[in-house]
C-alpha positions as CSV (number, residue, x, y, z in Angstrom):
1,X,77.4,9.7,-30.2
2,X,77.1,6.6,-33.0
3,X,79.8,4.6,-30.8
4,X,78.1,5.9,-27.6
5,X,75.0,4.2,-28.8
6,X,76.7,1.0,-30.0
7,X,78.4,0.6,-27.1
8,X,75.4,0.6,-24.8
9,X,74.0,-2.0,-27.3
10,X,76.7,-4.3,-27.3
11,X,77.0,-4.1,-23.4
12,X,72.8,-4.7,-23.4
13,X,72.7,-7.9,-25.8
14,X,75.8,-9.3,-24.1
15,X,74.4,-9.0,-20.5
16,X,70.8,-10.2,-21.8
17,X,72.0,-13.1,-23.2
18,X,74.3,-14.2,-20.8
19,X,71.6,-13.9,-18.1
20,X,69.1,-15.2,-20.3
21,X,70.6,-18.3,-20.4
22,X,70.9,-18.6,-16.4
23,X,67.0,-17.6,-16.4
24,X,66.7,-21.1,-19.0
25,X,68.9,-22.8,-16.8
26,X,66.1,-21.9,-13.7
27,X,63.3,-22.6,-15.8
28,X,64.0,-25.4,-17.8
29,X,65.6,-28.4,-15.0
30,X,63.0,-28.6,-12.9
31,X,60.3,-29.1,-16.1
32,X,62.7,-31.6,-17.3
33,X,63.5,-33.8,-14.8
34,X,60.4,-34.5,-12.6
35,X,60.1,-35.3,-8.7
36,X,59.6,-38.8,-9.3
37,X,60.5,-42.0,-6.8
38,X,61.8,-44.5,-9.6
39,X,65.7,-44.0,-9.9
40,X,66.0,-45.3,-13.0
41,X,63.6,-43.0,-14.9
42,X,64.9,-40.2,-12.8
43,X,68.4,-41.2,-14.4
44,X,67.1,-41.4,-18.3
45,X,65.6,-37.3,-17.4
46,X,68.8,-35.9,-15.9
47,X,70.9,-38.0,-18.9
48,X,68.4,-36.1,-21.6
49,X,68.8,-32.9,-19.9
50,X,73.2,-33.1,-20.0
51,X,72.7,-34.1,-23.4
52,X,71.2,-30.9,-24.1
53,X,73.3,-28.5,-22.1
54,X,76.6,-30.3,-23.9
55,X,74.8,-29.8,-27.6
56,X,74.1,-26.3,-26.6
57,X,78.1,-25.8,-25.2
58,X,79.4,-27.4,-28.4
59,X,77.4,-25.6,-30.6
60,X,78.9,-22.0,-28.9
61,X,81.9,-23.5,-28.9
62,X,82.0,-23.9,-32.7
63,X,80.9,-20.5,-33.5
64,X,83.6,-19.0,-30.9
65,X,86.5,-20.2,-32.7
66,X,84.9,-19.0,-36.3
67,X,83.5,-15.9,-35.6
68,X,84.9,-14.3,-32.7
69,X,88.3,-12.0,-33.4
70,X,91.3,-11.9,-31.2
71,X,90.6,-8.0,-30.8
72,X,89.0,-5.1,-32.8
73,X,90.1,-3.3,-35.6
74,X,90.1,-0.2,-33.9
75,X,90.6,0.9,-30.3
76,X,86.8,0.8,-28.4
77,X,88.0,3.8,-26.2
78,X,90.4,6.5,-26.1
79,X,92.1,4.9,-23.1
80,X,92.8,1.8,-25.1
81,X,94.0,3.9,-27.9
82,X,96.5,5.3,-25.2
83,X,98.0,2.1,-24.3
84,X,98.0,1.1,-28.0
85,X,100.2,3.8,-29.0
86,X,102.6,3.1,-26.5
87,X,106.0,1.3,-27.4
88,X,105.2,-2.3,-27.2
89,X,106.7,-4.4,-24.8
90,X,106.9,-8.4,-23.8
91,X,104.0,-8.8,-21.7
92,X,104.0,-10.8,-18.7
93,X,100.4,-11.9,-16.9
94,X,102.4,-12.8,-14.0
95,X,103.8,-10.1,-13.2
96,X,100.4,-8.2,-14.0
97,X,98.8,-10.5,-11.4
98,X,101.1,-9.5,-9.3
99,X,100.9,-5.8,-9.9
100,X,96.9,-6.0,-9.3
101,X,97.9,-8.0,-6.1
102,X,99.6,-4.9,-4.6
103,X,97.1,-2.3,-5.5
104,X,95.5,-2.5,-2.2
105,X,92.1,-0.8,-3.4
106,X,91.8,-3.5,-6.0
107,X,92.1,-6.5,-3.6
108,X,89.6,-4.6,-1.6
109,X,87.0,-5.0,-4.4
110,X,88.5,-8.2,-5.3
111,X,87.4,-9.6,-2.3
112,X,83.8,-7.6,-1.7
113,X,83.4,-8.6,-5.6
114,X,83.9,-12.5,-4.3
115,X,81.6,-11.9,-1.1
116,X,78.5,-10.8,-2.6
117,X,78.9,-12.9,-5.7
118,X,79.6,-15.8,-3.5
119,X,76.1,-15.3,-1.8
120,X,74.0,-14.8,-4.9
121,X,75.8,-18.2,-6.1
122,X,75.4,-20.0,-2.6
123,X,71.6,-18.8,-2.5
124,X,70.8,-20.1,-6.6
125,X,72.4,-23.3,-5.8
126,X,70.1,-23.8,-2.6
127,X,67.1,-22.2,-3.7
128,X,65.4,-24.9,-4.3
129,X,66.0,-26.7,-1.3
130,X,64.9,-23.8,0.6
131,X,61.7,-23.1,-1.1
132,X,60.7,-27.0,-0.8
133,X,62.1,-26.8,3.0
134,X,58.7,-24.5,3.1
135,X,56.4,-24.8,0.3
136,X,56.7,-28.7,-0.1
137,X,55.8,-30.1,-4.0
138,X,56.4,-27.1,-5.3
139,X,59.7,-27.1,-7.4
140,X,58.2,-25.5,-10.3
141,X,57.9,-22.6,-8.4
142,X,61.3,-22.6,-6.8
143,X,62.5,-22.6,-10.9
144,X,60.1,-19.8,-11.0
145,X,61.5,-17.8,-8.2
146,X,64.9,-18.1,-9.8
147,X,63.8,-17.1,-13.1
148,X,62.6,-14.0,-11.2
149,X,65.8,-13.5,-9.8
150,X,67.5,-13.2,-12.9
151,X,65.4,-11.5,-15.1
152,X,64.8,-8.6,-12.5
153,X,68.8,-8.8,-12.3
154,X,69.1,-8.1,-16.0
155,X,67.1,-5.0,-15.0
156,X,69.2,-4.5,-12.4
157,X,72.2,-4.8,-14.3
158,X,71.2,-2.6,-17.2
159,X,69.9,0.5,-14.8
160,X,73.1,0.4,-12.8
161,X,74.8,0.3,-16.0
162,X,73.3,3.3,-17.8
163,X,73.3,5.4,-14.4
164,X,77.5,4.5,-14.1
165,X,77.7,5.5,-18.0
166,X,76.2,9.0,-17.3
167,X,77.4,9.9,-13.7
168,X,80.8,8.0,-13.7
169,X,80.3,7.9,-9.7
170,X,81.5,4.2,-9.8
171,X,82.3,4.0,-5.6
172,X,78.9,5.7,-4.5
173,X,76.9,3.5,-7.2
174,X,78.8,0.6,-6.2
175,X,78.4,1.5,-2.3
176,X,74.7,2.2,-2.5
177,X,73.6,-1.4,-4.7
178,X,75.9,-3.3,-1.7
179,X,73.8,-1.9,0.9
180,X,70.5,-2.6,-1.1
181,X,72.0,-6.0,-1.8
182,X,72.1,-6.6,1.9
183,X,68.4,-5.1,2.7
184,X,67.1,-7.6,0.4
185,X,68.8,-10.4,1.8
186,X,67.8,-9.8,5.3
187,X,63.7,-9.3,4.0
188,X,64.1,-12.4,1.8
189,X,65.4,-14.1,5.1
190,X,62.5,-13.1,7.1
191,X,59.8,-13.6,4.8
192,X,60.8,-16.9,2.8
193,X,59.2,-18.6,6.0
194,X,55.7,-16.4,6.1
195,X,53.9,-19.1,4.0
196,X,52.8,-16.8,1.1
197,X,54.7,-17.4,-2.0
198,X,53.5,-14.4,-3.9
199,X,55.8,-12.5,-1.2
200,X,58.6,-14.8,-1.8
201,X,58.3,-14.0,-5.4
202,X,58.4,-10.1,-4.8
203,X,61.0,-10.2,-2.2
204,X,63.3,-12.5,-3.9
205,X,62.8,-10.1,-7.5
206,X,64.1,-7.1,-5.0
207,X,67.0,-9.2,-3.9
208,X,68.2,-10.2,-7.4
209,X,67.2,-6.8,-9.1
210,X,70.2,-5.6,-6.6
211,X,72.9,-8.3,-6.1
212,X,72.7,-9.4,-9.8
213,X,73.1,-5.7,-10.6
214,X,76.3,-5.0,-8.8
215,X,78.3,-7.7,-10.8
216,X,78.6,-5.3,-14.0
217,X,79.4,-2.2,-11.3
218,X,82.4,-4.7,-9.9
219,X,84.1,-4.9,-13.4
220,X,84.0,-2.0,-14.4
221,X,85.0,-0.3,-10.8
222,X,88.0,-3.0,-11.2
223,X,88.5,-1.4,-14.7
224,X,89.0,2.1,-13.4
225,X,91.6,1.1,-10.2
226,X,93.6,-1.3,-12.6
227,X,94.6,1.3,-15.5
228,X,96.3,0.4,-17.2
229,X,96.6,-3.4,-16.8
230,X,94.0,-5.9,-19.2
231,X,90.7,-5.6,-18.4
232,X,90.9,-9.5,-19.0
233,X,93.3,-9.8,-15.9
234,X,90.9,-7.7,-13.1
235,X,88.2,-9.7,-14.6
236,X,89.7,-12.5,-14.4
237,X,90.8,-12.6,-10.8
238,X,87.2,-11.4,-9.5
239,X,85.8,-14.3,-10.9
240,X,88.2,-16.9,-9.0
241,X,87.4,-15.2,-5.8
242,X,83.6,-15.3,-7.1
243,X,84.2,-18.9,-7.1
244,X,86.4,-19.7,-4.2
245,X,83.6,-17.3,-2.5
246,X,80.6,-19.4,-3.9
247,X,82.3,-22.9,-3.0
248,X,82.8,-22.4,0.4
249,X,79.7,-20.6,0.8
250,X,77.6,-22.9,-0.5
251,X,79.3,-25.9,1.3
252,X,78.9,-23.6,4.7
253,X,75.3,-22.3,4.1
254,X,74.2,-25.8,3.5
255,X,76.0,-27.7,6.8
256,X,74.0,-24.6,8.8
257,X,70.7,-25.2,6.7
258,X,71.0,-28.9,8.0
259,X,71.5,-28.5,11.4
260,X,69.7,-25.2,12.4
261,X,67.2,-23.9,9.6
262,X,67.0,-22.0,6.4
263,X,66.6,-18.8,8.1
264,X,69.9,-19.3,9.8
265,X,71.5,-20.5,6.7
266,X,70.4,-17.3,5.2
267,X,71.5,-15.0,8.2
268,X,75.1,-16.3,7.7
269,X,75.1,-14.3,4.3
270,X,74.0,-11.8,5.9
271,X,76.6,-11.2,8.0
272,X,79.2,-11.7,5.1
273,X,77.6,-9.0,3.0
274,X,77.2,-6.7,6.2
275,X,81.4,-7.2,6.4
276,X,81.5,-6.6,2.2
277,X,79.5,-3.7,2.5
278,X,82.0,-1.7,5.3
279,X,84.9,-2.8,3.3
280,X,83.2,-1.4,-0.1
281,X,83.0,2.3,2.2
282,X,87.1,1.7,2.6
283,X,87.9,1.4,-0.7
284,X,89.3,4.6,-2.6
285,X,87.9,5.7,-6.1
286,X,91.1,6.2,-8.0
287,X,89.5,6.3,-11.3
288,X,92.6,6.0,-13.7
289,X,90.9,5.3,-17.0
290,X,88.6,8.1,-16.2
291,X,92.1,10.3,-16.1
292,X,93.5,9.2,-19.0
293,X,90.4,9.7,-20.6
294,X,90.6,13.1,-19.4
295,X,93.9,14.1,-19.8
296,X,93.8,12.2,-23.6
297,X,90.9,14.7,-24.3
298,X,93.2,18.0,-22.9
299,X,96.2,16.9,-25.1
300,X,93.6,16.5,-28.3
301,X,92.3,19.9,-27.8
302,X,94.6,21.9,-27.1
303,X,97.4,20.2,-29.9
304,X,98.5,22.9,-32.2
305,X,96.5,23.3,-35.5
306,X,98.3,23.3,-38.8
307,X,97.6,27.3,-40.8
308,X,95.5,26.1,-44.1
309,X,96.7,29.8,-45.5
310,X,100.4,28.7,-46.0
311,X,100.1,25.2,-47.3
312,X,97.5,27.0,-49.8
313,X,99.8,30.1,-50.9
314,X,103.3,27.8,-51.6
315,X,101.5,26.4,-54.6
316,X,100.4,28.6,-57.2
317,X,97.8,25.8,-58.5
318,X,97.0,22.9,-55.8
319,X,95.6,19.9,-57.3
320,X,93.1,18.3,-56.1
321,X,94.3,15.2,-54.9
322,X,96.7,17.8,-52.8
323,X,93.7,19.4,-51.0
324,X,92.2,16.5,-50.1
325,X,95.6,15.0,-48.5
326,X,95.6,18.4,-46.4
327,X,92.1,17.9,-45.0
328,X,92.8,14.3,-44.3
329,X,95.6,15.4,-42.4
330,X,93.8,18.2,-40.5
331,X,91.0,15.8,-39.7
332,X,93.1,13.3,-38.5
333,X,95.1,15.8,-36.5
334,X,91.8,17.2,-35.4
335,X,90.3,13.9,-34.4
């Protein structure tokens, strides 16, 4: 229960922080650089404001390569044991990316994972434009509305999280926040125009408390279908189709924002999370880890016990130090 609870912390202060800092990155730009007509003043504000983001990258950097570790001393779940007790051979990331590549659920999630990430990313890079596009002189605001979206996404994020820990039902969770993900697209769409920003605000919370929440659901769905390759890997390859999926998203969304509107702009995600969201219902929950998790647990319990009686009778005196290597081995054997 001790590493239950530690885990769930370490999973809450990573995901707080992380998003945190994409709530300061919201926040913070549109206070520092000001909506101002001179181009060389406008120039010294963006300059101050890289300065700061490249003291604050430098600074993580530093305490990366001292503190962090290359891996645990200990295995962080029983599945991980697993693998680490297996005979060790020369691993090969190609051929692990190619393994992932033919495990047709995974490139199903892969590219659902890159779909609705790419929208979130398409629709924080043009916030702004679209909340000016309708509530002129107010980019403060449109910084606010993104600060919204992220901290109701860290919500988001750590409800989906806890309810995956305790029901383990990782394709209906991640089914169910797709679908919501697309409802609050489509309201944002049709109310970002209705002239009240207060609804902006509450719609646009909805929307992110949803689409930022399914990003921990995609890793650790990818988690279960790649058993036993590196979590590293599956991570790894949903975030370059996140990106490929965000690049040409935001280039697309923001050619159809120019010519025919915001609202059209926003349909055309839309539609791409309509398609994510029927490919999400095709994909098959073979939960692996869950399995070896399971079957780890079976082989644990029902491993034959050493009789205490025997080991005690062959001496006519034990020491001490002999009991106590006896129970260290039954507790290990136990464990």
């Amino acid at each position: 229960r001790f590493m239950r609870i530690r885990t769930v912390l370490c999973v809450l202060w990573m995901w707080g922080c992380s998003h945190l800092g994409i709530a300061l990155g919201f926040l913070v730009p549109p206070v520092l650089v000001p909506n101002v007509e001179d181009v060389e003043k406008l120039a010294y504000h963006i300059s101050i404001m890289f300065f700061m983001t490249a003291g604050v990258a430098t600074a993580l950097f530093i305490l990366v390569v001292i503190v962090f570790k290359e891996k645990p001393p200990y295995p962080p779940s029983q599945a991980q044991a697993l693998i680490q007790s297996r005979p060790t051979v020369e691993y090969s990331y190609v051929q692990s990316i190619l393994r992932l590549l033919r495990n047709a659920n995974f490139v199903l999630l892969m590219v659902t994972y890159g779909l609705n990430t790419g929208c979130f990313y398409s629709l924080s890079t043009l916030l702004n434009r679209m909340v000016i596009h309708h509530y002129p002189g107010k980019e403060v605001n449109a910084g606010r509305i993104g600060l919204t979206i992220v901290l109701s996404g860290m919500a988001g994020a750590l409800l989906s999280g806890l309810w995956l820990d305790r029901t383990k039902t990782y394709k209906q969770t991640t089914l169910v926040v797709y679908i919501m993900s697309l409802v609050g697209m489509i309201v944002y769409t049709f109310t970002l125009s209705l002239g009240h920003l207060w609804v902006v605000f509450v719609t646009a919370g909805v929307l992110g408390f949803f689409m930022t929440g399914y990003l921990p659901l995609g890793f650790e769905f990818a988690a279960e279908l790649t058993y036993p390759e590196s979590e590293g890997t599956s991570s790894g390859l949903l975030n370059v189709s996140a990106q490929i999926f965000g690049i040409a998203f935001t280039i697309s969304q923001g050619q159809i924002m120019d010519h025919y509107g915001t609202k059209a702009g926003n349909l055309f995600l839309c539609s791409f999370l309509l398609l994510g969201t029927i490919m999400t219902a095709f994909i098959k929950a073979d939960l692996q880890r869950q399995q070896a998790n399971a079957e780890n647990e079976c082989t644990v319990s029902n491993s034959p016990s050493i009789p205490v009686a025997p080991l005690l009778l062959a001496q006519d005196n034990p020491q001490p130090s002999s009991l106590l290597g006896m129970g260290l081995a039954l507790s290990e054997l136990q464990l």
